[in-house]
N, C-alpha and C positions, 0 to 999 in steps of 0.2 A: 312675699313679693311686694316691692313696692309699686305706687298706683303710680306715681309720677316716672317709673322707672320707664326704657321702651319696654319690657317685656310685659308689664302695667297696663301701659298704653296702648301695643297692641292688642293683647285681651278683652279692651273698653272697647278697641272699634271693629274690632270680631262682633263679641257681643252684642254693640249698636247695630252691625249692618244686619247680623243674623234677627234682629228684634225688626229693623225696620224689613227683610224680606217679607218675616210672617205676618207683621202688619198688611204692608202691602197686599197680599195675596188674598187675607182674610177678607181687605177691603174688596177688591178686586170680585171675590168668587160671593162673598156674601153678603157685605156691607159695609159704603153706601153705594160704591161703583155703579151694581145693575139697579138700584132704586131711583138713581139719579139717570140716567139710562132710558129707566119707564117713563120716569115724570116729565123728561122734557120731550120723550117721544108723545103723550097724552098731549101735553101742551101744543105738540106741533101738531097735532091728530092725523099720527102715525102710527102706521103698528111696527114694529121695532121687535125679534127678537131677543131676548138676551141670554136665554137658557143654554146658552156656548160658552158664557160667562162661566158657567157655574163647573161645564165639565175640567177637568185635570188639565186638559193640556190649552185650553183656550185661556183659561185661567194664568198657566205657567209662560206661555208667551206674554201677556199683557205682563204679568209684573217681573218679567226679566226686561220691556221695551220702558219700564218705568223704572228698574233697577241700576238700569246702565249711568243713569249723566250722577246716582247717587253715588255708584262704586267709584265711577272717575273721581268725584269729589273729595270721599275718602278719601282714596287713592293719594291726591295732590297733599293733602293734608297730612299725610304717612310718611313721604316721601322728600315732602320741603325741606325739613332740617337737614336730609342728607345731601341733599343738594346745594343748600347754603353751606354745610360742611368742607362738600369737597370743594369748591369753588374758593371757598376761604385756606383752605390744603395747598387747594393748586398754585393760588397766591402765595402762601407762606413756602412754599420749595422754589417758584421762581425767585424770591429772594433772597433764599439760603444762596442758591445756587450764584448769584450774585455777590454775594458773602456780606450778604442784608442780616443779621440777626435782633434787628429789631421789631419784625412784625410778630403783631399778636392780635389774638381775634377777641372781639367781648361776645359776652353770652352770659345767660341768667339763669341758663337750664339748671335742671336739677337732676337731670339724669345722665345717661351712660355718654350722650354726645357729650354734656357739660364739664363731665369727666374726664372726659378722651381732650376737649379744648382747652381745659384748665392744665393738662400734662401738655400738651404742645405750647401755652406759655410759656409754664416752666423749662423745659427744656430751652427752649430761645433764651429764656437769661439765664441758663446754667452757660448756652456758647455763647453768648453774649460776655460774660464774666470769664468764660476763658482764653477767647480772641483776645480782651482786654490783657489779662495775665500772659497771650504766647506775645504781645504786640510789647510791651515793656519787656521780656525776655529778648526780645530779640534785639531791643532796642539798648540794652545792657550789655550781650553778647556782641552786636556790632562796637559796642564804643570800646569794649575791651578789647575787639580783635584791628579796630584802627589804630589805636593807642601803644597795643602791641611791638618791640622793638623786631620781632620778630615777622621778617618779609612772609606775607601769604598770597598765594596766587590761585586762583581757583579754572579752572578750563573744561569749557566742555570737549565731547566726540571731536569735533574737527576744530581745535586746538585753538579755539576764540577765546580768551580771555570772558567770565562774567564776574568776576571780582576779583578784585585788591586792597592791599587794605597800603595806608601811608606808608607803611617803611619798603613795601614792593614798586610802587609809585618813585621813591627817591633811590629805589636802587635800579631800576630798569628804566626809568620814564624822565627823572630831574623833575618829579613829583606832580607829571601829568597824569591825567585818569588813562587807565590800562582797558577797561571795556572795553571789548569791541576790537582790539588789535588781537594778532594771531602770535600767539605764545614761542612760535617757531622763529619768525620773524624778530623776536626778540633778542633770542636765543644765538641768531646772525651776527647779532652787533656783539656779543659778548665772547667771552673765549673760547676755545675748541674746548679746553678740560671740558668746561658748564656742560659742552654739548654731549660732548660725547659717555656723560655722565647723566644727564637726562636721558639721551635715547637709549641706554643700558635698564636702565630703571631701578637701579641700585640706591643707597643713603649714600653719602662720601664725602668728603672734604675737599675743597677747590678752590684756587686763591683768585681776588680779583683786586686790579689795579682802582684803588681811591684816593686824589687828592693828594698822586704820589706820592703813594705806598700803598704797598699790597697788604689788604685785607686776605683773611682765610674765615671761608662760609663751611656751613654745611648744611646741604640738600638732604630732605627727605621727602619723598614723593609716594605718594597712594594710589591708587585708581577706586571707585567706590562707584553705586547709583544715587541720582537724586533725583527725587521725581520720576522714577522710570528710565532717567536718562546715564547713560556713562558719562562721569567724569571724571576728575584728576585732580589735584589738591597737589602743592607745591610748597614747602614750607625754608625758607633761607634763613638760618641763624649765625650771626657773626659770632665767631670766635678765635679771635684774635688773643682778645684781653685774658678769656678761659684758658684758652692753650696756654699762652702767657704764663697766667696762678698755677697751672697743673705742672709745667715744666718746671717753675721756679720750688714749687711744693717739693717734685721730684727727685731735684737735685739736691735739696736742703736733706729728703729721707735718705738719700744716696750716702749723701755729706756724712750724717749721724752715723746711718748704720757701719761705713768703714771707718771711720774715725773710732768708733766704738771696738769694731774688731780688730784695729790697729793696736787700738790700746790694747787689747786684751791678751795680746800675744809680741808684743815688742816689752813693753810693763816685764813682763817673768822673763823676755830677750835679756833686756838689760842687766837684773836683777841676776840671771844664771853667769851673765860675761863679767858680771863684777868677783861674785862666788870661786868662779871660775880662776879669773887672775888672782883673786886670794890665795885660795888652793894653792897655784901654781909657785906663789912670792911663798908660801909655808912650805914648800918643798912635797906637798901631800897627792902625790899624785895618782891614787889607786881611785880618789874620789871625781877624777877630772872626767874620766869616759862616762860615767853617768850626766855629767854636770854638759856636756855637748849633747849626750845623745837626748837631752831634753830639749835644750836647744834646735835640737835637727828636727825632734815632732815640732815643736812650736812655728818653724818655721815650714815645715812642708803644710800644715794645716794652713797660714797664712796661702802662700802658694795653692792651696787646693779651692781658701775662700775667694783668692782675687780673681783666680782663674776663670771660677762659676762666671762671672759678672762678666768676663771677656765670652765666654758661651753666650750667656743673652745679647751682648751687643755685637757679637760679629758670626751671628749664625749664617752657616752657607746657606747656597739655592740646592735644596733636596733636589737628589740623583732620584727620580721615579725607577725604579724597577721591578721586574716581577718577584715574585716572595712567595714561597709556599710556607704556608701557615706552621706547619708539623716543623719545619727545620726553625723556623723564626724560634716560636715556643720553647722549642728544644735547648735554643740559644740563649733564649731570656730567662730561661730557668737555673743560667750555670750562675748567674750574676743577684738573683734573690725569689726568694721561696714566696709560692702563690698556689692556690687551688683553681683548676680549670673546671669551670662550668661548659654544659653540653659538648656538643659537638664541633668541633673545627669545621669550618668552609671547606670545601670541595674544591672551590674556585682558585684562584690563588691573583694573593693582592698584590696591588702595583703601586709602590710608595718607596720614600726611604728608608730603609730597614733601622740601618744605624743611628738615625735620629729617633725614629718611632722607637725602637730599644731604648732609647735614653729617654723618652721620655716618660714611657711605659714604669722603667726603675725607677725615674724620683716620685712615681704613682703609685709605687706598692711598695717605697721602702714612708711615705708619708703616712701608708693605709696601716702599716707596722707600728710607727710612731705613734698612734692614737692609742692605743693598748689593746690592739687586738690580736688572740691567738694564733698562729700561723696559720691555721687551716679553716680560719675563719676570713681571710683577707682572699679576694676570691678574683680570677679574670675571666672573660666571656666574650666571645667575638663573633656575631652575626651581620648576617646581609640583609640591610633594609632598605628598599629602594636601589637608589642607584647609588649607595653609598656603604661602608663599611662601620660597623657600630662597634667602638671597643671597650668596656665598661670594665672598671676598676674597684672595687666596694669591700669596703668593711665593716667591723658591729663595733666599732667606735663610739664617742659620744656625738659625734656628728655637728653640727656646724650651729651658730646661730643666725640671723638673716641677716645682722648685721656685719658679723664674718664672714659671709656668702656672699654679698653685695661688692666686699675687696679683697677679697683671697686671689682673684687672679691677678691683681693689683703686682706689678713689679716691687719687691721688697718688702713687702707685708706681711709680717709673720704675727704669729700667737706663741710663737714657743720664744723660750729667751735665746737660748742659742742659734737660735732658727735666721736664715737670711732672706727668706722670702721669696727665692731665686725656683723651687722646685718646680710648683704651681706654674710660675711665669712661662718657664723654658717649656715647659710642656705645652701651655697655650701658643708657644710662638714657635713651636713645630709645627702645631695641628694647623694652626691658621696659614703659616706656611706652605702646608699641603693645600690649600682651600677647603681647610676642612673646618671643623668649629670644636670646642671643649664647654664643657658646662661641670657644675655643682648639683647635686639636691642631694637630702636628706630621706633615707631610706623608713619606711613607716617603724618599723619595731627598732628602730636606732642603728645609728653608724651612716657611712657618708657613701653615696655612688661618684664615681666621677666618669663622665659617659666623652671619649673623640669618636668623633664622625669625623670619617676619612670617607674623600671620594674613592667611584672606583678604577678613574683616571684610564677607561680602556682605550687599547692602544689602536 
């Protein structure tokens, strides 16, 4: 135990006070108290007795009426550093709480307060050094989010504006500060799309007249807390110039890939019509009906590839109707082979049949494609939520992230013969229903392809 410790220094003024009681008392009951007592009684020439002195309890009153102003004393002396302690506390939390992280207290001690005051330094320049560190983050994050081409609008509960950043300023304001205006009010001056795509609360695409000519934005909108408070977050990205690249990209892929299958079946067109009239000028005509009937396939596959591409670009508005699952099933099974997982729905769905059929076959004649066994390619139709889940999977080699990232990608294949057209048609059914299509990659290998179909009740 150290002596300068408190627990030290308590035990020294135990010890003292307990040393000075039985002093006291000794003096008190034995000596000098009652001799000094007699002497000045003699002196006065008085008789004076003191023999009261000497009994227990006359004794114990007088040196508890002499014990008191020592204990106070003590007492003060015990007591002071924690008083100057907290007092120095209570200053240093009025300042926190001000978001003062400079105060610190001095002290010399060498014990437990010393301890406990040298930790409340440090700590004050630990948040002192990381106020500094969030004050330059922030101050880096604001310039990247002013600088940003990208319009941000921040609003609280009752739709006040508390930031923007410059490019929401030139697109709502003619580059006045937005603070403080009501985001609705904004919202007035600009076109019905914008509105009625904010009060939806959806992401989307929406055009707006600039410097005539129309711009096309896209909104994505959040709602989140901060501070405790609800807000809303606004983010406007012009894409014009993207739409642009991705159109012109698109077209140039369009471009290729028919030009490619052009060639690839007009090339052996020509090449059989030349053969063909040969034949014909050599009088050899037992070789000419094979020499058309390749012609005939070369040209119905041309006719089957251009077709595809007239499916994705003039897909009708799905007929919703009711469907019972056992007859769909029943139906999608004449046209290619699949393993049914669990149980069929009870319920019966309400969709386009004959789209969802076509789209379901370029899903498991794809899931066949990958080299998986027939009775390994499997379908599975449950009710989740308020939606219809129809999963397609096989034990394939399954996808990479970076073919997962454009496999729904209109025209994007991995196979050489492939047109990229399966994938697509299938997303632009589902999403036609309002429903969504997704990719992942199954744990022990091969690929899931999961529609969610609403369940559009009537």
């Amino acid at each position: 135990m150290r002596l300068k410790s408190l627990q030290g220094r308590m035990a020294l003024l135990v010890g003292v006070a307990t040393l000075t009681g039985a002093l006291v008392y000794a003096g008190v009951t034995q000596w000098p108290l009652p001799q000094l007592i007699a002497a000045a009684a003699e002196l006065m020439q008085s008789h004076v007795d003191v023999g009261w002195l000497r009994t227990p309890l006359g004794g114990l009153l007088i040196t508890l009426l002499l014990l008191v102003p020592i204990a106070m004393w003590l007492g003060s002396r015990l007591t002071r550093p924690f008083l100057r302690l907290l007092r120095a506390l209570e200053g240093a939390v009025v300042s926190y709480r001000d978001g003062d992280f400079g105060f610190s207290i001095a002290t010399r001690r060498k014990d437990e307060i010393g301890d406990l005051i040298r930790m409340h330094n440090e700590l004050g320049h630990t948040l002192r050094e990381q106020r500094q560190h969030l004050v330059q983050r922030e101050l880096l994050l604001d310039t990247v989010v002013q600088k940003t081409p990208v319009a941000l609008i921040l609003t609280d509960n009752h739709q006040y504006v508390t930031y923007a950043n410059i490019a929401a300023r030139q697109l709502f304001n003619e580059g006045k500060s937005l603070e403080g205006v009501r985001f609705d009010a904004l919202l007035r001056s600009g076109s019905d799309a914008l509105r009625e795509i904010v009060e939806s609360g959806r992401d989307a695409l929406f055009p707006v007249e600039m410097d005539g000519a129309e711009e096309t934005f896209h909104i994505s909108q959040r709602a989140f807390r901060l501070q405790g408070r609800p807000h809303h977050l606004y983010l406007f990205r012009r894409m014009t110039r993207e739409l642009s690249r991705q159109e012109v990209a698109t077209w140039k892929r369009v471009i290729r890939v028919i030009s490619h299958e052009l060639n690839n079946s007009l090339a052996p067109i020509s090449s059989l019509a030349h053969s063909g009239a040969e034949l014909a000028r050599r009088g050899d005509r037992e070789r000419l009906p094979g020499v058309f009937s390749s012609i005939s396939e070369r040209a119905k596959h041309l006719h089957h590839f251009i077709s595809g591409y007239a499916d994705v670009a003039k897909l009708p508005t799905p007929r919703i109707e009711p469907v019972a699952w056992g007859a769909f099933i029943e139906a999608l099974s004449l046209h290619c082979t699949f393993r049914l997982c669990g149980e069929l729905p009870e319920r019966d769905g309400r969709f386009d049949a004959g789209q969802v059929e076509q789209a379901l076959i370029n899903l498991v004649k794809n899931a066949h494609e990958s080299g998986t066994d027939e009775d390994e390619v499997t379908l599975s139709i449950a009710e989740v939520g308020q939606a219809w889940r129809i999963e397609v999977a096989d034990r394939g080699p399954g996808m990479s992230e970076a073919v997962l990232a454009q496999a729904l990608l209109p025209f994007y294949s991995t196979k050489r013969s492939g047109t990229g057209l399966g994938l697509a048609l299938a997303r632009e059914i589902t999403e036609a229903h309002g429903g969504r299509l997704s990719l992942s990659n199954r744990r022990h290998g091969g690929l899931r392809v999961t529609l969610l179909l609403p369940m559009n009740d009537a």
